[in-house]
VMD Tcl script that draws the C-alpha trace (Angstrom):
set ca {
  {0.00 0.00 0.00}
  {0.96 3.70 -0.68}
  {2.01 5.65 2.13}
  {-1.45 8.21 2.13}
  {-3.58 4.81 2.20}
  {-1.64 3.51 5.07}
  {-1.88 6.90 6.84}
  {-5.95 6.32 6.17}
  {-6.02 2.89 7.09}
  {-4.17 3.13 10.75}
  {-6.24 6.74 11.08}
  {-9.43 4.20 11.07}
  {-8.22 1.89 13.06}
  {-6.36 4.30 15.77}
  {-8.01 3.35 19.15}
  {-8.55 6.69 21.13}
  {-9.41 6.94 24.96}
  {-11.55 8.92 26.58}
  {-12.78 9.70 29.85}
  {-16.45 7.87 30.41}
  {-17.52 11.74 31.08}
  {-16.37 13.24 27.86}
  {-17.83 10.48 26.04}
  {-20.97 10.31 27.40}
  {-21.37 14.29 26.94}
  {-20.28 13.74 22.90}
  {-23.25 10.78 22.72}
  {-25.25 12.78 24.60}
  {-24.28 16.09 21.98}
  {-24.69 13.25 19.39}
  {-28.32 13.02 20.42}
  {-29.16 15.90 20.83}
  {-28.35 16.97 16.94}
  {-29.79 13.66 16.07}
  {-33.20 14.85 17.87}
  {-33.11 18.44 16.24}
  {-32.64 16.49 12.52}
  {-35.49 14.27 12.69}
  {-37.80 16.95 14.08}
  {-36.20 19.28 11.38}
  {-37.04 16.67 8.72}
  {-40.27 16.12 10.07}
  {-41.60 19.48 9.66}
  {-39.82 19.81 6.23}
  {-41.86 16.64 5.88}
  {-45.07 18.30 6.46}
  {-44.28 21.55 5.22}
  {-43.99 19.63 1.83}
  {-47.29 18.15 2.02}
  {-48.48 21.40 3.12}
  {-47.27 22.71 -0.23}
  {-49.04 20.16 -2.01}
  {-52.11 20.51 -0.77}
  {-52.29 24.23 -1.15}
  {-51.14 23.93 -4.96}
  {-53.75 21.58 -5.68}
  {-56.72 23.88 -3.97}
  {-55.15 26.77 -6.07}
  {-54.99 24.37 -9.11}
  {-59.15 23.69 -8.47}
  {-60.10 27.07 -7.48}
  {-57.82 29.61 -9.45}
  {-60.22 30.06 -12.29}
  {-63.28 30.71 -10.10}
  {-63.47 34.43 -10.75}
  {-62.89 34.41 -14.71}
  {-65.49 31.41 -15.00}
  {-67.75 33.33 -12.91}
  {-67.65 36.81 -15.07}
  {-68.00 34.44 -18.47}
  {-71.37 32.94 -17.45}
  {-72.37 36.67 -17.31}
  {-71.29 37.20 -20.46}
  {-72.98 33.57 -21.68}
  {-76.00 34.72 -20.24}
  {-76.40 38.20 -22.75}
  {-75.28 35.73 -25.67}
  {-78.27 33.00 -24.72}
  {-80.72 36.33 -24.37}
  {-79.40 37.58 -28.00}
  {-79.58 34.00 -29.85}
  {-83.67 34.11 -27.95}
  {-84.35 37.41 -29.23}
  {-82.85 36.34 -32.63}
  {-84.98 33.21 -33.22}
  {-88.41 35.63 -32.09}
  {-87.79 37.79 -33.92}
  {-86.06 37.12 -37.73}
  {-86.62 40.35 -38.97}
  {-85.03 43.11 -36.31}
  {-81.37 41.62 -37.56}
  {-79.77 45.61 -36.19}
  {-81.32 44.49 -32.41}
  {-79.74 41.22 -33.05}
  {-76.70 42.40 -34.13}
  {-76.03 44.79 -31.73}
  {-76.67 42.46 -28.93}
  {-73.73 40.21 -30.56}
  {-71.53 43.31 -30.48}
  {-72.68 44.12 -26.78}
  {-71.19 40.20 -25.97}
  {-68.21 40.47 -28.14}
  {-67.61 43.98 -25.99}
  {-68.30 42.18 -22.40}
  {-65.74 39.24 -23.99}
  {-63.21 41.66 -25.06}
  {-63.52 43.44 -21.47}
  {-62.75 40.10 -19.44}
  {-59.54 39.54 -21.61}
  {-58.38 42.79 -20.65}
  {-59.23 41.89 -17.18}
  {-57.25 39.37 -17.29}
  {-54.11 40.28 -18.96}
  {-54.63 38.68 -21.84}
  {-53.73 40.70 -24.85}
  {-53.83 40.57 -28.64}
  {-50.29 39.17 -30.37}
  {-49.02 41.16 -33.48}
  {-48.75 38.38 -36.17}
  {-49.89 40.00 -39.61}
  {-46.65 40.80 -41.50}
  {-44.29 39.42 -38.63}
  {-41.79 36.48 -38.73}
  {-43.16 33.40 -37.03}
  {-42.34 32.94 -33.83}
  {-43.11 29.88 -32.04}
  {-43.05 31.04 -28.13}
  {-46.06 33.20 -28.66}
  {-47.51 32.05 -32.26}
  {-49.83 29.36 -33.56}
  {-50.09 27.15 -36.53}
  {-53.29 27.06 -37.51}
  {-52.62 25.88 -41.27}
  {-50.03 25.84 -44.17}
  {-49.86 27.54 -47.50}
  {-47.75 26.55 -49.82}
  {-46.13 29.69 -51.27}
  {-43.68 30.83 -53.72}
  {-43.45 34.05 -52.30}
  {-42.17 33.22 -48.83}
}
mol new
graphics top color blue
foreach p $ca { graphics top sphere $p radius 0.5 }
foreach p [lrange $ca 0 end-1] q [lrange $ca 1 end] { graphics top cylinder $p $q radius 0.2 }
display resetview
């Protein structure tokens, strides 16, 4: 064996003495830290599963409000398709009822943060575009 493994080696196997005092205070120290890591890990422990359970109540009930201001907005659009079918001929009542929903639709986006993204004329980007279709194209 090299010299550095033989240093290892006889480190491990070095007996050491110690008064009965001194060691009983290091097992006691030993405890002691042991104690503190389990109950450490134990509220990490349920911290965690704290966590989880909050993410999944957000998960169910983080769409509450939007769904809520839609079925407002469902409601004028089930009134407007009733009024249509009545009445066939009054299509400027109809239509502006449409435009009254399409308003009230465009107002939750905006609520919400969610905004139009330039596309027309612009290179495609795939972070924040869609492909909806393909053209084949000699000009691009």
């Amino acid at each position: 064996m090299s010299e550095k493994k033989d240093k290892k080696h006889n480190a491990k196997d070095k007996k050491i003495t110690l008064k009965e005092s001194e060691y009983l205070g290091l097992k006691s120290e030993l405890d002691e830290y042991k104690d503190k890591y389990l109950r450490l890990f134990a509220e990490f422990e349920n911290v965690r599963k704290r966590f989880d359970r909050d993410k999944i109540e957000f998960v169910k009930y983080a769409n509450e409000g939007v769904i809520k201001d839609f079925l407002g907005i469902l409601d004028d659009l089930e009134r407007t398709v009733a009024v249509a079918n009545e009445k066939h001929e009054d299509y400027d009542a109809f239509l502006k009822g449409v435009e009254l929903v399409m308003a009230q639709s465009y107002d939750l986006l905006k609520r919400n943060n969610v905004r139009p993204v330039e596309a027309v004329g612009k290179k495609f980007d795939p972070h924040s575009h869609e492909v909806l279709m393909q053209i084949e194209s000699n000009e691009h």
